[in-house]
C-alpha positions as a printed NumPy array, in Angstrom:
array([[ 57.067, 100.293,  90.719],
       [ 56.558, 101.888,  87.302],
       [ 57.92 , 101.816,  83.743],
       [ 60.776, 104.111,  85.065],
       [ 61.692, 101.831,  87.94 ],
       [ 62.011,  99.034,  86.356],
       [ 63.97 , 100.664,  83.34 ],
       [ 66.22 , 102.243,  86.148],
       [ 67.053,  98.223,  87.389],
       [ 68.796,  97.432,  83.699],
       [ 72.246,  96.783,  83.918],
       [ 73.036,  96.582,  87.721],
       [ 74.565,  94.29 ,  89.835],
       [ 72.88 ,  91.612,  91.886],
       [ 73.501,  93.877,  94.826],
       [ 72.496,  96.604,  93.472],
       [ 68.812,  95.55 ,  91.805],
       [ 68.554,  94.55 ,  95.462],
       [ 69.324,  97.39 ,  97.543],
       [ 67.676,  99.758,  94.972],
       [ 63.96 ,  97.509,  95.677],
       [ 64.442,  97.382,  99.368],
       [ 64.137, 101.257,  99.158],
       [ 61.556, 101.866,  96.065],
       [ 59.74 ,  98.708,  95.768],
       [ 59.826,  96.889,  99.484],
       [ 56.765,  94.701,  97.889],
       [ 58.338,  93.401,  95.275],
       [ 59.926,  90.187,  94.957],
       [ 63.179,  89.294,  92.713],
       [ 62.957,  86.316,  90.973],
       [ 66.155,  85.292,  89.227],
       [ 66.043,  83.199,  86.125],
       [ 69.232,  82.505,  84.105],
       [ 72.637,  81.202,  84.69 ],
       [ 74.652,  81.272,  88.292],
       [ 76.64 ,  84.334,  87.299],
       [ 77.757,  87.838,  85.506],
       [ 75.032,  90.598,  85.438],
       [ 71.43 ,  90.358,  85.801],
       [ 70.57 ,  92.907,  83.427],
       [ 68.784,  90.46 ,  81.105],
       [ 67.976,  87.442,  82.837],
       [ 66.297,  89.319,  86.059],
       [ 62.624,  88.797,  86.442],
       [ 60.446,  90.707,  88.908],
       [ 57.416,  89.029,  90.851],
       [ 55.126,  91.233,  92.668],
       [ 55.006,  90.361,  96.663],
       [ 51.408,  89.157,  97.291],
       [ 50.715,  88.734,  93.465],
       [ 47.682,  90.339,  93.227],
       [ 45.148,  90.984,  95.359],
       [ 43.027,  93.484,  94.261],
       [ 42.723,  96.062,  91.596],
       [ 45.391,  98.384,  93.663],
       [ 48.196,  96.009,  93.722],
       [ 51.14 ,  97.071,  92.043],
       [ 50.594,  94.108,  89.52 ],
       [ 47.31 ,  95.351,  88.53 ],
       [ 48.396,  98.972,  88.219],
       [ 51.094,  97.834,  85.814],
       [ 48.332,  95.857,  83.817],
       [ 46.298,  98.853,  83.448],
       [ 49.018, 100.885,  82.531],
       [ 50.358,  98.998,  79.99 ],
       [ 46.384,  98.199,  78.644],
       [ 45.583, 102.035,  78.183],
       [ 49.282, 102.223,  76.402],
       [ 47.911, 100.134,  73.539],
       [ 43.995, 100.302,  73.778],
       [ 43.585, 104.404,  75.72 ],
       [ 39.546, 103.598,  75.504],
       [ 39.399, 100.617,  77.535],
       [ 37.673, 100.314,  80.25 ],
       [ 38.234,  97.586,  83.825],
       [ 35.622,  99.631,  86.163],
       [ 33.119,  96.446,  85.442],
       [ 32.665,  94.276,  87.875],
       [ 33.281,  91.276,  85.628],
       [ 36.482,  92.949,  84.332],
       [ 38.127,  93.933,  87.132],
       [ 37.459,  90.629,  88.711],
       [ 39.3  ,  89.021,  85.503],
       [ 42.292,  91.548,  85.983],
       [ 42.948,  90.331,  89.109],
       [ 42.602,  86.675,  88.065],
       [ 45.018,  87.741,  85.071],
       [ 47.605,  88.816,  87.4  ],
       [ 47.042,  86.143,  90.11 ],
       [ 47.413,  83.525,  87.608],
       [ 50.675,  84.287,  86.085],
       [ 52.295,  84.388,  88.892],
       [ 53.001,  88.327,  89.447],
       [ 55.726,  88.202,  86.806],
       [ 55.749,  91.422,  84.827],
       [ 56.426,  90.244,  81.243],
       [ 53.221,  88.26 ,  81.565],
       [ 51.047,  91.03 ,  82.863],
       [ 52.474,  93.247,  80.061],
       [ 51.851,  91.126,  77.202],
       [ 48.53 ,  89.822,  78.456],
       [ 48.25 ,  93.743,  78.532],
       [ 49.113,  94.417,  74.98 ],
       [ 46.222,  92.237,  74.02 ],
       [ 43.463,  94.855,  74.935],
       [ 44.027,  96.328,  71.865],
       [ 41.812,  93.51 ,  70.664],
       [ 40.307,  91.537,  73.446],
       [ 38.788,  91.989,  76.781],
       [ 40.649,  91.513,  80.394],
       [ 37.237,  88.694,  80.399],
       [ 38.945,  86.805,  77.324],
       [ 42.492,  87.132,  78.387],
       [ 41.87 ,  85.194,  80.932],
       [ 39.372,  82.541,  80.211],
       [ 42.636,  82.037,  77.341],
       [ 45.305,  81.981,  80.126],
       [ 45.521,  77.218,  80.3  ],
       [ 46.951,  78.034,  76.787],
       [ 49.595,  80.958,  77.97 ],
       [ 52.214,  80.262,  76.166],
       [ 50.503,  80.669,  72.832],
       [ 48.494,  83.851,  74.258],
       [ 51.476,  85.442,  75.304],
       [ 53.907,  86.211,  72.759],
       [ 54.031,  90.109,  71.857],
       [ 54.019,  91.446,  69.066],
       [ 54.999,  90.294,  65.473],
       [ 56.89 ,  93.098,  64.599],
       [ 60.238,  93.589,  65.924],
       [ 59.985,  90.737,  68.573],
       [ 63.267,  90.403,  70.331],
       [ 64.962,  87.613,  72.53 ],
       [ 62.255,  86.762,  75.78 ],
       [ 59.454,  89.202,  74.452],
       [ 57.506,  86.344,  74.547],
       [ 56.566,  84.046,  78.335],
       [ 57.993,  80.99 ,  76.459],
       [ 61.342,  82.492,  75.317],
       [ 61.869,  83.329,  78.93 ],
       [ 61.105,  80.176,  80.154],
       [ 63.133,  78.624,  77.637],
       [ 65.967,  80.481,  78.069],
       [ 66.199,  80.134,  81.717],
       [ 65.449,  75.659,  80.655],
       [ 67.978,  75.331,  78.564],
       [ 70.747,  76.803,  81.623],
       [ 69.827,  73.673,  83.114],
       [ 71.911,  69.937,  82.625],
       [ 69.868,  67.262,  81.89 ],
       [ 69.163,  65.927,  85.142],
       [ 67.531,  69.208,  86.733],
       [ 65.738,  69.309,  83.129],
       [ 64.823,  65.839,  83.956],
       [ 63.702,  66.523,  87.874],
       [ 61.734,  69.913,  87.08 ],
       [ 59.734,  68.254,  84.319],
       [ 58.53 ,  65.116,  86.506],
       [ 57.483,  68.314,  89.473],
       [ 55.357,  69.42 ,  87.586],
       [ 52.925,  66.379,  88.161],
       [ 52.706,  68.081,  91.662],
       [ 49.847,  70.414,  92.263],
       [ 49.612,  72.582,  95.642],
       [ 53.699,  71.409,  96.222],
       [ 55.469,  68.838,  97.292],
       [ 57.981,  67.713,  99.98 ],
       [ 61.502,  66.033,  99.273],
       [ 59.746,  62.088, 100.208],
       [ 57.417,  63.313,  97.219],
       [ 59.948,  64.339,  95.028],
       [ 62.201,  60.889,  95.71 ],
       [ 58.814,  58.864,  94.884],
       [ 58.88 ,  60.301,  91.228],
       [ 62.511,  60.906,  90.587],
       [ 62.733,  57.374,  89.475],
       [ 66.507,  57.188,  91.184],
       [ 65.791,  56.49 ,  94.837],
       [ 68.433,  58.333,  96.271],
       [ 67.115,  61.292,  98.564],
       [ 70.63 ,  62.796,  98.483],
       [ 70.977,  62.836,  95.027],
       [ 67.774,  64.532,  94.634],
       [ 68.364,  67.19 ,  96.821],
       [ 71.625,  68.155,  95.324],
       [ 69.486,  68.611,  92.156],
       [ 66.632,  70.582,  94.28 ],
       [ 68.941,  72.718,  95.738],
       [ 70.327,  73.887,  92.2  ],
       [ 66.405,  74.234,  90.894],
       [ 66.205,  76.847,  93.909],
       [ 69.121,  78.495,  93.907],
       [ 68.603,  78.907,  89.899],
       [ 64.683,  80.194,  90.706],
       [ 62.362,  77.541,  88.697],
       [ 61.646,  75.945,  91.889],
       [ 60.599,  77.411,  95.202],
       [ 61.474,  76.519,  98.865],
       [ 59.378,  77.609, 101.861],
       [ 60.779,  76.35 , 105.174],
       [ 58.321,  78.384, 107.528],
       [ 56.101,  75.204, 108.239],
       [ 59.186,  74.02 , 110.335],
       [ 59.178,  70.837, 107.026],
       [ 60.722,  72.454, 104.04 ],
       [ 57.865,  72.419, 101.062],
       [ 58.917,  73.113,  97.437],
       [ 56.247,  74.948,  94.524],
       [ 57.017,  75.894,  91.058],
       [ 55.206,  79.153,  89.704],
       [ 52.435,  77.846,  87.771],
       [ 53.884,  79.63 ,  84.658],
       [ 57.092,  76.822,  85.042],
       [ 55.007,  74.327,  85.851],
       [ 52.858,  74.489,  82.985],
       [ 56.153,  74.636,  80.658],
       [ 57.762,  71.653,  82.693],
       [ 54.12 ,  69.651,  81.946],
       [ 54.644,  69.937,  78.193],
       [ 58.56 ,  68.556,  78.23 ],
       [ 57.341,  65.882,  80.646],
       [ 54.979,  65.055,  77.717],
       [ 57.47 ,  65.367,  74.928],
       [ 59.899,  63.031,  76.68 ],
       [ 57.01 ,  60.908,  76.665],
       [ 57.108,  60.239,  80.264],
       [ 53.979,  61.59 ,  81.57 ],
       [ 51.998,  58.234,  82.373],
       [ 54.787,  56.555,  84.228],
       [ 55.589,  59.763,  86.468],
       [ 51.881,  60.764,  87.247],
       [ 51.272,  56.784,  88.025],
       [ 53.794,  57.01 ,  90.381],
       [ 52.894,  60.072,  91.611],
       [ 49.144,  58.402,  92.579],
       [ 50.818,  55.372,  93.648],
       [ 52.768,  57.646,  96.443],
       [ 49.706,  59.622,  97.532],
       [ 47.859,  56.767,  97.712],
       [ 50.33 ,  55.131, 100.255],
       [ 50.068,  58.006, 102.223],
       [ 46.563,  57.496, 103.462],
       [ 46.689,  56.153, 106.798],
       [ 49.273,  58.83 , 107.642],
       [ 46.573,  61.912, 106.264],
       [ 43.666,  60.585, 107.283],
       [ 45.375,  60.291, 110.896],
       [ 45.709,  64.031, 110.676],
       [ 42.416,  64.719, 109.051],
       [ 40.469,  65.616, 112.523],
       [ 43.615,  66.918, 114.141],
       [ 44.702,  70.571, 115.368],
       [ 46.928,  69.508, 111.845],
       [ 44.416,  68.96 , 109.494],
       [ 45.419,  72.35 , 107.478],
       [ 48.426,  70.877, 106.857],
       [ 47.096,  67.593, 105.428],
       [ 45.373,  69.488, 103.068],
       [ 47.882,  71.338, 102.037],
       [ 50.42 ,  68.611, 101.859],
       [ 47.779,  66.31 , 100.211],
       [ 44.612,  66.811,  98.919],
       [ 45.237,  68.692,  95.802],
       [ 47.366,  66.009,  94.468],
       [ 44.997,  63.68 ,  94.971],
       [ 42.183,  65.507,  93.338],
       [ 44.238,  65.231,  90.18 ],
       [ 45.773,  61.796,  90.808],
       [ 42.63 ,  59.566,  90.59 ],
       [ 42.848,  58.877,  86.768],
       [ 46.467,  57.281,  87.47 ],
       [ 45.557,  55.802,  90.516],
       [ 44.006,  52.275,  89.515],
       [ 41.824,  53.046,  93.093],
       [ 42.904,  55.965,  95.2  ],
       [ 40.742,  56.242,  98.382],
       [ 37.862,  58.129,  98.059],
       [ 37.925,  58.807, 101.979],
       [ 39.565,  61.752, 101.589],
       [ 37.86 ,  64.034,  98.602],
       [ 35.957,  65.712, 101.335],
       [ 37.176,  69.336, 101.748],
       [ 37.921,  69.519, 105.336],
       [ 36.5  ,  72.024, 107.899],
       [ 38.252,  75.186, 108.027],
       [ 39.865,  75.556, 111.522]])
């Protein structure tokens, strides 16, 4: 989808941003960020189906044409660079006003820097100086989208984002702090339905993900609260109970899904740990 289409999705209904991407832009996925109701026209977010997967995916076309916009002698036919466009657009998730202002700094950087720059997004990514209006930058978005939120999903997004590869609801309830797997569904559900958290049911065992662009802004309100060492301890604490059950799966016709479920988390749990298992930092064999 170009410039055009997305300019042509301002001011429509739910129902209508939808039926006009089934027929133009079948690739693309609608992410909605912002309140529960009234029109999208300013809190609709598009992410590109598949991300980005090469330099002819529709996210990388819209990086490129939004680079030669502000920087027309630019150039992404290295290999180095093109490899670092894709990584741009992998990395932020698909979501267009990322790509476009990682875009808008070719006029003084290369696609090579952008990224190697992209742990500190938020601070990358903020436009232009001049006439900078409400969510031209990736943290006003986020923000605005945060703030919707009552305390307690504030409170359950920022202790997900200790999770790394997702998480199930049992993982969730470890790290709520509350206990109660009902109550933190209810507050799931609302984190879905509101688009800062993701469901995916096709394993047949419903697994939850944030976009690493929310995750990374959940992270640093998990550290302002000042509740990062007591979430991430009990984050290692729960993977580390889990062992038996993994490593039972480990030489199974399941072992992809141990390592999806599992071994990610624990790469980044050891420091909290006080003695995770080191049994299981082998990468297993690829089935």
């Amino acid at each position: 989808m170009n410039s055009a289409g997305f300019a042509a999705l301002r001011g429509r209904s739910e129902a209508g941003i939808g039926a006009f991407a089934r027929v133009h832009a079948p690739k693309v996925l609608l992410l909605t960020i912002g309140s529960d109701s009234g029109s999208l026209g300013t809190r609709v977010k598009l992410a590109f189906g598949g991300i980005c997967t090469g330099t002819d995916s529709a996210a990388a076309l819209l990086f490129v044409e939004r680079a030669e916009a502000v920087a027309p002698n630019m150039s992404l036919s290295g290999q180095d660079e093109s490899a670092a466009l894709v990584e741009i657009c992998r990395r932020l998730d698909g979501i267009p006003l990322g790509i476009e202002l990682a875009a808008s700094r070719m006029v003084s950087m290369t696609a090579t820097e952008v990224r190697d720059r992209l742990d500190d997004r938020f601070r990358l990514l903020v436009g232009s100086r001049r006439g900078l209006e409400r969510h031209q930058t990736l943290r006003h978005a986020v923000q605005w989208s945060y703030d919707l939120l009552d305390a307690d999903e504030q409170t359950l997004l920022h202790r997900c984002s200790v999770f790394t590869g997702g998480f199930d609801l049992a993982g969730v309830t470890a790290i709520a702090g509350t206990g109660d797997e009902y109550a933190v569904l209810d507050l799931l559900d609302a984190l879905v339905r509101k688009s800062l958290v993701v469901a995916d049911p096709s394993s047949g065992r419903t697994r939850y993900s944030m976009l690493e662009t929310i995750r990374q802004f959940a992270e640093e309100q998990l550290v302002q609260a000042g509740e990062a060492d007591e979430v991430r301890t009990a984050h290692a604490h729960y993977f580390a109970a889990r062992e038996a059950d993994v490593l039972s799966l480990w030489d199974s016709p399941r072992q992809r899904e141990a390592y999806r479920g599992s071994y990610s988390n624990w790469q980044i749990c050891a420091p909290h740990s006080g003695g995770l298992p080191t049994t299981t930092t082998s990468t297993p064999r690829q089935r």
